[in-house]
C-alpha positions as CSV (number, residue, x, y, z in Angstrom):
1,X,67.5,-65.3,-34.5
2,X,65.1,-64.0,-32.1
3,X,65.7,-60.0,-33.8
4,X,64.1,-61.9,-37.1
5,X,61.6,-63.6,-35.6
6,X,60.5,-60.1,-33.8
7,X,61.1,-58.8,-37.2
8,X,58.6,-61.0,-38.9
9,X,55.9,-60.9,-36.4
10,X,55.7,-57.1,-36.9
11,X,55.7,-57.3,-40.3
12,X,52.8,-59.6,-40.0
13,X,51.0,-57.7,-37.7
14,X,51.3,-54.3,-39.6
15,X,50.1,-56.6,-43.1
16,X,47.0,-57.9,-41.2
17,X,46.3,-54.0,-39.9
18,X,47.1,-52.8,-43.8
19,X,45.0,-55.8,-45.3
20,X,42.1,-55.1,-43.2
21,X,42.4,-51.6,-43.7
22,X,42.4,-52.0,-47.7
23,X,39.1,-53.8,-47.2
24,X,37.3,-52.2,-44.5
25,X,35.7,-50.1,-47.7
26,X,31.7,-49.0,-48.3
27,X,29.3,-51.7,-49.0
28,X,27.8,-50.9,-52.8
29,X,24.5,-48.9,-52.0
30,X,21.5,-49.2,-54.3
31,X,20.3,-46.4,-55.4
32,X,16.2,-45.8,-54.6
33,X,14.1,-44.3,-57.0
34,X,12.8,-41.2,-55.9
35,X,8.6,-41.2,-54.9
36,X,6.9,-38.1,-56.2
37,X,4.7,-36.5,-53.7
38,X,3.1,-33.2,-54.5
39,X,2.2,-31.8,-51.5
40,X,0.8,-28.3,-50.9
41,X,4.3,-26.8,-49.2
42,X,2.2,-23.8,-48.3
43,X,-0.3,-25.2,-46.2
44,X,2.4,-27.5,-44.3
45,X,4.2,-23.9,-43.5
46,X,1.0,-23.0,-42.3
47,X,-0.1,-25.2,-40.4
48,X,3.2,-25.2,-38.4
49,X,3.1,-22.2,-37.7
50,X,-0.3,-22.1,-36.1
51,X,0.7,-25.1,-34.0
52,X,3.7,-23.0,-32.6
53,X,0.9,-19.9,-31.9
54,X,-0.7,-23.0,-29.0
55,X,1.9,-22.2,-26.3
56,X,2.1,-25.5,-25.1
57,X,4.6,-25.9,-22.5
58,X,4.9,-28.6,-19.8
59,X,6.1,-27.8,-16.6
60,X,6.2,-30.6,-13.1
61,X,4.0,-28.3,-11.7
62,X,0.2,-28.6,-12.9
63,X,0.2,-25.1,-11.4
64,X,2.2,-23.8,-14.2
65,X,0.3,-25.7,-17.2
66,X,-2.1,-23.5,-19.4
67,X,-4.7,-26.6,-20.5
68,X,-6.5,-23.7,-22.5
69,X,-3.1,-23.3,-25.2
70,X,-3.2,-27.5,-24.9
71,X,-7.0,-28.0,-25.6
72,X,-6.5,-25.3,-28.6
73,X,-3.4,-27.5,-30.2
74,X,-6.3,-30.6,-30.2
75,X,-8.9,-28.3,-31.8
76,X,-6.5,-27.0,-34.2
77,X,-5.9,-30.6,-35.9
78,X,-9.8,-31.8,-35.6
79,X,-10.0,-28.6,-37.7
80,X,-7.2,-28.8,-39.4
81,X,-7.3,-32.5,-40.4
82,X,-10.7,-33.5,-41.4
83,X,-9.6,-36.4,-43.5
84,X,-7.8,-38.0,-40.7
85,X,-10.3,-37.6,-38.3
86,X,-12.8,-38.9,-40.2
87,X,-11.1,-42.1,-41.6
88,X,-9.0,-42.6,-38.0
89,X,-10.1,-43.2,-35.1
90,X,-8.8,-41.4,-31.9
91,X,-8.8,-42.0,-28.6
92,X,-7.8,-39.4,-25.7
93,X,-5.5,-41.6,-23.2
94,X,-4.8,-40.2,-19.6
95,X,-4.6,-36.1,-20.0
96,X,-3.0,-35.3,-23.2
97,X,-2.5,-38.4,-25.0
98,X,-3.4,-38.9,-28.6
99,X,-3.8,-42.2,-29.9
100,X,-5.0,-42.4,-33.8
101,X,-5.5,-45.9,-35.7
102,X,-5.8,-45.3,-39.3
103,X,-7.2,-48.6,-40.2
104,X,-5.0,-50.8,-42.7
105,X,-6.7,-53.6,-45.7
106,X,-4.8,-56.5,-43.9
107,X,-4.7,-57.2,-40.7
108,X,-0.5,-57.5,-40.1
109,X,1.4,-55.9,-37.9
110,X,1.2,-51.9,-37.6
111,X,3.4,-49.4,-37.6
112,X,3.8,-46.5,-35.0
113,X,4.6,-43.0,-35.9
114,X,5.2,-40.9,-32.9
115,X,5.7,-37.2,-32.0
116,X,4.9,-34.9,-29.1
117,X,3.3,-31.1,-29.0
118,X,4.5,-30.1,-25.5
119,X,7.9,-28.1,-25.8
120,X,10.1,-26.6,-23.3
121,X,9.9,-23.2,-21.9
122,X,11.2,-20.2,-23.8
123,X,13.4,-17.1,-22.5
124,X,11.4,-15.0,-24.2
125,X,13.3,-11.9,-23.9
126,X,16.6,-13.6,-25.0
127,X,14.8,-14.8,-28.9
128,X,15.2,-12.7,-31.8
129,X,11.6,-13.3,-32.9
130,X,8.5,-13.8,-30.2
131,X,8.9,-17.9,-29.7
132,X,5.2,-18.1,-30.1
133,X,4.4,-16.1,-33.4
134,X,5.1,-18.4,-35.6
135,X,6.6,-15.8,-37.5
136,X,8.0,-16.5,-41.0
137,X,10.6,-14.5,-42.5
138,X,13.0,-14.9,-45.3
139,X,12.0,-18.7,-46.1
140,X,12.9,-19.7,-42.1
141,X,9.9,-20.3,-39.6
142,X,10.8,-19.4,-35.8
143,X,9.3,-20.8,-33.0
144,X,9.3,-23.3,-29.9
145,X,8.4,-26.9,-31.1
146,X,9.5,-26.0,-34.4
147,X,12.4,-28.8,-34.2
148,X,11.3,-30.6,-31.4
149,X,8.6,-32.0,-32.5
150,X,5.9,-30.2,-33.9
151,X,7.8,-30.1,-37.0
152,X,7.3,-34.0,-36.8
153,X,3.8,-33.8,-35.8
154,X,2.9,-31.5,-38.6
155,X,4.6,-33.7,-41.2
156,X,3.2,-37.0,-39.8
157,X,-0.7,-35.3,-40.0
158,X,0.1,-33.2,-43.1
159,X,0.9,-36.5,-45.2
160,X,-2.0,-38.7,-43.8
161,X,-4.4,-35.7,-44.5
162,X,-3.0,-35.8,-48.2
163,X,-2.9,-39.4,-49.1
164,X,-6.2,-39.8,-47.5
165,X,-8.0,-37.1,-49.6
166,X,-6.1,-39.2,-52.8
167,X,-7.7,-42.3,-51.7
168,X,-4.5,-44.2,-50.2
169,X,-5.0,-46.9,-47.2
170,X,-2.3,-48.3,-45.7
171,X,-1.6,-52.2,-46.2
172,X,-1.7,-52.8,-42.4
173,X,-2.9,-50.4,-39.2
174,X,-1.4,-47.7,-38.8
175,X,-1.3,-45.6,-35.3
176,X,0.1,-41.8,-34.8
177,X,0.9,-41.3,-31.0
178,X,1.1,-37.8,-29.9
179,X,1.8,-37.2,-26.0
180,X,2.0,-33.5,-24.4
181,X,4.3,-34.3,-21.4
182,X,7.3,-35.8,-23.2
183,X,9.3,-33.0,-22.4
184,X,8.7,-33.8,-18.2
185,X,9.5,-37.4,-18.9
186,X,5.8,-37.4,-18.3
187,X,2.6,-40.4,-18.0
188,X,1.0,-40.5,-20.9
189,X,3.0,-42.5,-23.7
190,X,3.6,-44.9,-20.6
191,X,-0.3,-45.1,-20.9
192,X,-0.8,-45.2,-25.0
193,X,1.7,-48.1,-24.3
194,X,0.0,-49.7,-21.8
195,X,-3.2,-49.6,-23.7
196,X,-1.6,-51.2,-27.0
197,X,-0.2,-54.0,-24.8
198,X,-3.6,-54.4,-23.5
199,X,-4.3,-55.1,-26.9
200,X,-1.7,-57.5,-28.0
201,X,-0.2,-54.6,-30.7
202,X,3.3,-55.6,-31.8
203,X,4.3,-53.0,-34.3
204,X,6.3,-53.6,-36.9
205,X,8.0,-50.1,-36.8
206,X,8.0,-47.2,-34.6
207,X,9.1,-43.8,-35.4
208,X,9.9,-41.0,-33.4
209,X,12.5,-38.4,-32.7
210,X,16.2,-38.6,-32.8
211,X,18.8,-38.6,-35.5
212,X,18.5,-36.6,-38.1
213,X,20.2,-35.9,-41.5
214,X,23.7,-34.4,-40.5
215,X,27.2,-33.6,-42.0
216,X,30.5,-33.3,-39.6
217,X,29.6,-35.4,-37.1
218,X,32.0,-38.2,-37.6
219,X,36.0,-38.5,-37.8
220,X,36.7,-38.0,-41.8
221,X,33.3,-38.4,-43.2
222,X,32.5,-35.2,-45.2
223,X,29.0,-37.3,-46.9
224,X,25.8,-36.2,-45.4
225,X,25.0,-38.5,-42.8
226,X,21.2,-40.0,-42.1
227,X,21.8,-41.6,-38.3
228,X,18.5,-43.7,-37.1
229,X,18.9,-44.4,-33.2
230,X,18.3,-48.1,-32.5
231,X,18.6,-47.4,-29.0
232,X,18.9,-44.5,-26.6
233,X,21.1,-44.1,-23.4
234,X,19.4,-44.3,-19.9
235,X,19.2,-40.9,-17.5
236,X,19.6,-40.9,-13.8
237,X,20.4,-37.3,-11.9
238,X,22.1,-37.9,-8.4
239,X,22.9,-36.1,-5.5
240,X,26.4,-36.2,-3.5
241,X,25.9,-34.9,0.0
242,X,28.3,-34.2,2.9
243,X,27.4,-33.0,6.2
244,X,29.2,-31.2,9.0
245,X,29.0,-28.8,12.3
246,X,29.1,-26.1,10.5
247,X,30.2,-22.7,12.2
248,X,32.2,-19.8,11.7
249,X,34.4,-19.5,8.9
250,X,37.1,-18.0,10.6
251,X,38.3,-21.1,12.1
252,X,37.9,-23.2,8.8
253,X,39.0,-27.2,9.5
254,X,41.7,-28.3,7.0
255,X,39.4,-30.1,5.1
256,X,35.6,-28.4,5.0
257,X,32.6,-29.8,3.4
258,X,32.7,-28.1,-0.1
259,X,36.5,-28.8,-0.3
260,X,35.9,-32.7,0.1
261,X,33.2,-32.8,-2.3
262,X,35.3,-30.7,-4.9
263,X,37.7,-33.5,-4.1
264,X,35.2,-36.0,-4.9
265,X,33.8,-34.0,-8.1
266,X,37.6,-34.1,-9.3
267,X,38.2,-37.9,-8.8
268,X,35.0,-38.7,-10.6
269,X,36.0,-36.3,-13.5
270,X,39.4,-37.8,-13.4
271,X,38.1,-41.6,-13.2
272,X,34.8,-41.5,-16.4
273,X,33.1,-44.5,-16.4
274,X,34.6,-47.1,-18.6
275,X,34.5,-47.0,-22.6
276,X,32.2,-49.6,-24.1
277,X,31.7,-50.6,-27.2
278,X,28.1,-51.2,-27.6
279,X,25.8,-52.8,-30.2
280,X,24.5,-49.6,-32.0
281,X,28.3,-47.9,-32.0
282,X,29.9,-50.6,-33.3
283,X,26.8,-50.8,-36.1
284,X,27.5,-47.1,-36.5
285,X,31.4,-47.4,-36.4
286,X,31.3,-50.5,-39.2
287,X,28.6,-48.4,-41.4
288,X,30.5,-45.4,-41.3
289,X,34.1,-45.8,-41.1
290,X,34.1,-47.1,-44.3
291,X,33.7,-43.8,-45.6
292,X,36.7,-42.6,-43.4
293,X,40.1,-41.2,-44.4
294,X,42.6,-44.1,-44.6
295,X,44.0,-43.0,-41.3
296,X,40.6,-43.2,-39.5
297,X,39.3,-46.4,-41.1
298,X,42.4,-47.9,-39.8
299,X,41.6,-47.3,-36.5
300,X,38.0,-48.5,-37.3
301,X,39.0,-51.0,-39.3
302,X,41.0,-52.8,-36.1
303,X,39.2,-51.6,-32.9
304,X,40.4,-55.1,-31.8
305,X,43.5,-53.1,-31.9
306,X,43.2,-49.3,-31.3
307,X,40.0,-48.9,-29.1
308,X,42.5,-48.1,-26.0
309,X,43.5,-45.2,-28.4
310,X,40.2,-43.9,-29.8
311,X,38.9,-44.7,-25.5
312,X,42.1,-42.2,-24.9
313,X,40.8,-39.4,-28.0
314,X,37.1,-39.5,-26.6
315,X,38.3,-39.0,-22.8
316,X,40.5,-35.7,-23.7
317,X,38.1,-34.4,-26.6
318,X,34.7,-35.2,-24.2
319,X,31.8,-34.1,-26.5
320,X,29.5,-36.4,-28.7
321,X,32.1,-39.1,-29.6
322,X,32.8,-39.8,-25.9
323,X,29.1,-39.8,-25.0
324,X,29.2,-42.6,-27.7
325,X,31.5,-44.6,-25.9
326,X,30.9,-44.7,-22.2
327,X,28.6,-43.7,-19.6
328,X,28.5,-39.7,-18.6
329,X,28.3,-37.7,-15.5
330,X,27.9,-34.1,-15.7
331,X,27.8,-32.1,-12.3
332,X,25.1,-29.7,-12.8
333,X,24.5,-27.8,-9.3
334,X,26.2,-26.7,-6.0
335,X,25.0,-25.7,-3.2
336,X,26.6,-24.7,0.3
337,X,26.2,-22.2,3.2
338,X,23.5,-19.4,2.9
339,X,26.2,-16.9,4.0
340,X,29.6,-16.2,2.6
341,X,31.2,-16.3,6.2
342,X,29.3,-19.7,7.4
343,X,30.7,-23.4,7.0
344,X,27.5,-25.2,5.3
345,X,25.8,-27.3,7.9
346,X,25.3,-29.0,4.6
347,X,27.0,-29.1,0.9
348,X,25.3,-31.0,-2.0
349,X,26.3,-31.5,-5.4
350,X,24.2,-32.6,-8.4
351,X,24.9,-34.2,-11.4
352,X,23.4,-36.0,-14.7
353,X,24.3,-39.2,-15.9
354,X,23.3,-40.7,-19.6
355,X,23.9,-45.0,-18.6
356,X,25.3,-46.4,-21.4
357,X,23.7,-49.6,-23.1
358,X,25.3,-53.0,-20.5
359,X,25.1,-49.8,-17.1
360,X,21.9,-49.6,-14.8
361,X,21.3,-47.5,-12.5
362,X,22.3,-49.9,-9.7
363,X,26.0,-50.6,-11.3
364,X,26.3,-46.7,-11.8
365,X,25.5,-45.7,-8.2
366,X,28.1,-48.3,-7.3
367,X,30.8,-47.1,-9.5
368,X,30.0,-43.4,-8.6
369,X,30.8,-44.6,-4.5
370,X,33.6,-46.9,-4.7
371,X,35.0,-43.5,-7.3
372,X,34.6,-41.4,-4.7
373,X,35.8,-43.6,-1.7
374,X,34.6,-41.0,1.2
375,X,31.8,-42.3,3.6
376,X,30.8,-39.1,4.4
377,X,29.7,-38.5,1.4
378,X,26.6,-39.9,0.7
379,X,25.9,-40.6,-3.0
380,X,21.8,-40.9,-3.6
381,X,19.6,-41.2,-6.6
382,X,17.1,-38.9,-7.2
383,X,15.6,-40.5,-10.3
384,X,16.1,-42.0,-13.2
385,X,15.7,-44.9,-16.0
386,X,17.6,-47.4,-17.6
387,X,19.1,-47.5,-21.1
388,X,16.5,-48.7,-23.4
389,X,17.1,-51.9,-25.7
390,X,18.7,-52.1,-28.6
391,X,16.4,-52.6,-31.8
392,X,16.7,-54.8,-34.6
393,X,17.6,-53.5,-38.0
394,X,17.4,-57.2,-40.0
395,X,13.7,-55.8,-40.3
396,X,11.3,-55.0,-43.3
397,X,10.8,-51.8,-40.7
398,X,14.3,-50.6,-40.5
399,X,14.0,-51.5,-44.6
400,X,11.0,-49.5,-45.1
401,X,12.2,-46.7,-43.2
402,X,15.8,-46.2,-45.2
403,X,13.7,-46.3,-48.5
404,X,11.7,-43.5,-47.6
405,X,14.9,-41.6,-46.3
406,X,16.6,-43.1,-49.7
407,X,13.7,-41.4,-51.3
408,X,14.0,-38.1,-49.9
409,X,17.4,-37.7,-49.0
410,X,19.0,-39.4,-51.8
411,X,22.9,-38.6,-51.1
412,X,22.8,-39.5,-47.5
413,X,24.8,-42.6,-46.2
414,X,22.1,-44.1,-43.8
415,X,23.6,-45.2,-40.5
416,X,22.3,-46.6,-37.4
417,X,23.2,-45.0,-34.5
418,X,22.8,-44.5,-30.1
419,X,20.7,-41.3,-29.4
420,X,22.2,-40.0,-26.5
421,X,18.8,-38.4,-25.1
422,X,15.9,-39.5,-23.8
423,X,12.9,-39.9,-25.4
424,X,9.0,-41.1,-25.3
425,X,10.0,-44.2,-27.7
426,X,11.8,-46.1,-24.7
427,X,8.5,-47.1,-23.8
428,X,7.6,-48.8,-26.6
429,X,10.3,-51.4,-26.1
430,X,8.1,-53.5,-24.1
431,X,5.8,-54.0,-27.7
432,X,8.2,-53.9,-30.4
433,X,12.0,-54.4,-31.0
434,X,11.9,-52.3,-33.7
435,X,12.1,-48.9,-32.5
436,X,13.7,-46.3,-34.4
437,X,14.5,-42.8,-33.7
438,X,14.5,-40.3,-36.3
439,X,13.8,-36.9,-37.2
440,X,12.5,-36.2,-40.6
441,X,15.0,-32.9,-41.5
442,X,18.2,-32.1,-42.8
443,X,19.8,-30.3,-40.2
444,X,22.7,-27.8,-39.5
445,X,25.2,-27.8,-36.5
446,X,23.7,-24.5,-35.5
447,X,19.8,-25.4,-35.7
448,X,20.4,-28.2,-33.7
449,X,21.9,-25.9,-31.2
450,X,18.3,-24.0,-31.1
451,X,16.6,-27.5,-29.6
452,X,15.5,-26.2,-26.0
453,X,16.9,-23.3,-26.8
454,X,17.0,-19.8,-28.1
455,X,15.6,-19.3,-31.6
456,X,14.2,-22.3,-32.2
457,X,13.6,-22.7,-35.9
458,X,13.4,-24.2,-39.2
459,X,13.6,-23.2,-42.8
460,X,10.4,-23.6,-44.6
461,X,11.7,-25.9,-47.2
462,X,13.0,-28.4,-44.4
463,X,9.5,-28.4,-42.8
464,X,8.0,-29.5,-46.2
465,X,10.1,-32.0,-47.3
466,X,9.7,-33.6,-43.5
467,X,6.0,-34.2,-44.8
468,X,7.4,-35.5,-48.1
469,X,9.1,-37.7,-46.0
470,X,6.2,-39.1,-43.9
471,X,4.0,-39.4,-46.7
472,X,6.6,-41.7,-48.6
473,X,7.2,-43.8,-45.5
474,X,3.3,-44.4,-45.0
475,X,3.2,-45.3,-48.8
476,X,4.9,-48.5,-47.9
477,X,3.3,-49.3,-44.9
């Protein structure tokens, strides 16, 4: 009797896993008319590239910053945009700060579309083309910022500039923020923020950078992929720090500083933060396992079931999937003894951490210590920020915005989806639950490889329909 009954409650269970399965299928998708917008795709090339000639790169140290490249960037969109600058009005906040209000016909709530013109520092030697030429050859356009985000910039100014000169006004106000110390987690969109508070602006939708228009990013999905972040991990770097004696390494103890902190790298590697299934991954999983193999979307289709499976894939595969799923801690520095035949007085090892949405930075330090169980070694933060929150998408924003992407990227499954870096849009989460992150380009596993660093670059084409994009997303607002 019992055998049967064993029998029958499998049976059941494998027909509620199968009948789930059979329905976990893609929600019918509309299509969206495309919006014809004639742009000049010359000029947007251009102008690109002479933003990528103003080497504007942030560095910690003021020391390091040429404000000449910076104040030539500014001058190089009065001159470049004389629609926008003389329907908008703009403010400088703190150092580098752009703030634009393009005024709207009503007065409901604005929108926000963000970029920034800093960029990182280039290797210069190490690039196939000088990372400041803005040279253009065979239909690609190379150069630091080309991605990340004067790209962005250029498409958000390029559209405005053109729907200006045709007479279009937006509905309600619209603001572009553009910041030049993004890339140093810098002071100024803190600022642009604080003044909009000041001002009691709620927008209605904020854009800036983060997912992008993809293909092969997730299990058994070959459809192109358009992946908005609602919400962004947090960022903390931390230091683990032993101290000894020191002396000669000829009479080594059995246990010396740099072999107890390799022993506390190793049980921190060997014990990852615990997986988490948070609001904008399980948006993500339900939005695009549907479009899984059968064998994936039963594994998405009954997470109630398998997520100490797909917890067990992301730990041994590590990479963008895991990131998805748990906090991270990558150990990114060593240092010891000054000589090779001295114990260190003093061994430190540094790592970055990406706090998943539910960890702080308080529950993370005490994870990281009661992991490593030695009180020798002392586990300190260096700094950091906590995950951002998670945005709405039951919004006429997050509706506006897939139209537009509906528009321009007609074949893409639009998906939302946790951006995994950090970014100036955090900050607006004290105005607005309605942040989105989103770059306006199609783009390959290998050019998103060339973000921060070598051969940054973008093919032409992908530069002007970024515009396209903009200027169909400001047609609705």
């Amino acid at each position: 009797m019992f055998g049967w009954i064993l029998l029958a409650a499998v049976g059941a269970f494998l027909a509620v896993l199968l009948v789930r399965t059979l329905r976990f299928r893609p929600a019918d998708r509309t299509a969206v008319a495309a919006q014809p917008v004639e742009l000049d795709g010359d000029r947007v090339v251009d102008s690109l590239a002479r933003m990528v000639r103003c080497k504007t790169v942030s560095y910690r140290d003021k020391a390091l910053v040429d404000e000449r490249e910076f104040e030539k960037f500014r001058a190089l969109l009065a001159e470049r945009y004389p629609n926008v600058h003389r329907v908008c009005e703009l403010e400088r906040i703190g150092d580098s700060g752009l703030l634009y209000r393009w005024p709207g016909k009503n007065s409901g709530a604005p929108s926000v579309l963000m970029a920034h013109y800093d960029v990182v520092p280039a290797d210069e030697p190490a690039w196939q083309k000088p990372p400041f030429a803005g040279v253009i050859e065979d239909g690609v356009l190379w150069g630091r910022g080309t991605l990340d985000t004067k790209g962005t910039l250029c498409g958000i100014m390029e559209a405005a500039e053109h729907l200006i000169g045709q007479g279009f006004a937006p509905q309600q106000d619209v603001y572009f923020t553009f910041a030049g110390d993004e890339e140093i987690a810098g002071v100024n969109a803190p600022a642009i923020v604080d003044e909009l508070e000041k001002r009691g602006v709620h927008p209605e939708l904020v854009v800036d950078e983060g997912g992008a228009v993809v293909e092969g990013v997730f299990p058994g999905v070959k459809e192109k992929c358009a992946l908005i972040g609602i919400a962004e991990k947090g960022m903390m770097d931390v230091s683990f720090t032993i101290r000894s004696a020191g002396g000669h390494a000829s009479a080594p103890p059995a246990h010396g500083p740099v072999g107890r902190l390799a022993k506390a790298v190793c049980r921190v590697e060997n014990h990852p933060f615990p997986a988490r299934l948070s609001e904008p991954i399980a948006q993500m999983f339900d939005t695009l396992g549907r479009y899984s193999g059968f064998a994936m979307r039963l594994v998405f289709a009954n997470l109630w079931c398998f997520l100490p499976l797909l917890n067990r894939i992301c730990r041994k595969s590590g990479g963008e999937l895991n990131a998805m799923m748990r906090t991270t801690c990558a150990f990114t520095q060593m240092q010891g003894s000054s000589a090779s035949n001295v114990l260190p007085p003093q061994a430190r090892v540094s790592a970055n951490l990406r706090l998943m949405s539910g960890d702080t930075i308080d529950s993370a330090l005490d994870y990281l210590r009661s992991t490593v169980n030695d009180p020798d070694i002392e586990v300190q933060l260096l700094h950091g920020m906590n995950p951002s929150a998670v945005s709405r998408t039951d919004s006429k924003g997050w509706e506006k915005l897939c139209t537009a992407i509906g528009q321009t990227w007609s074949d893409a499954i639009i998906s939302p989806y946790l951006m995994l870096q950090c970014s100036d849009s955090r900050h607006f989460c004290r105005i607005s639950d309605k942040v989105m992150r989103f770059s306006a380009m199609e783009l390959t596993k290998e050019e998103r490889a060339t973000i921060h660093a070598n051969d940054e670059r973008v093919p032409v084409e992908k530069a002007v329909k970024a515009a396209e994009f903009f200027a169909r997303l400001m047609m609705q607002l």
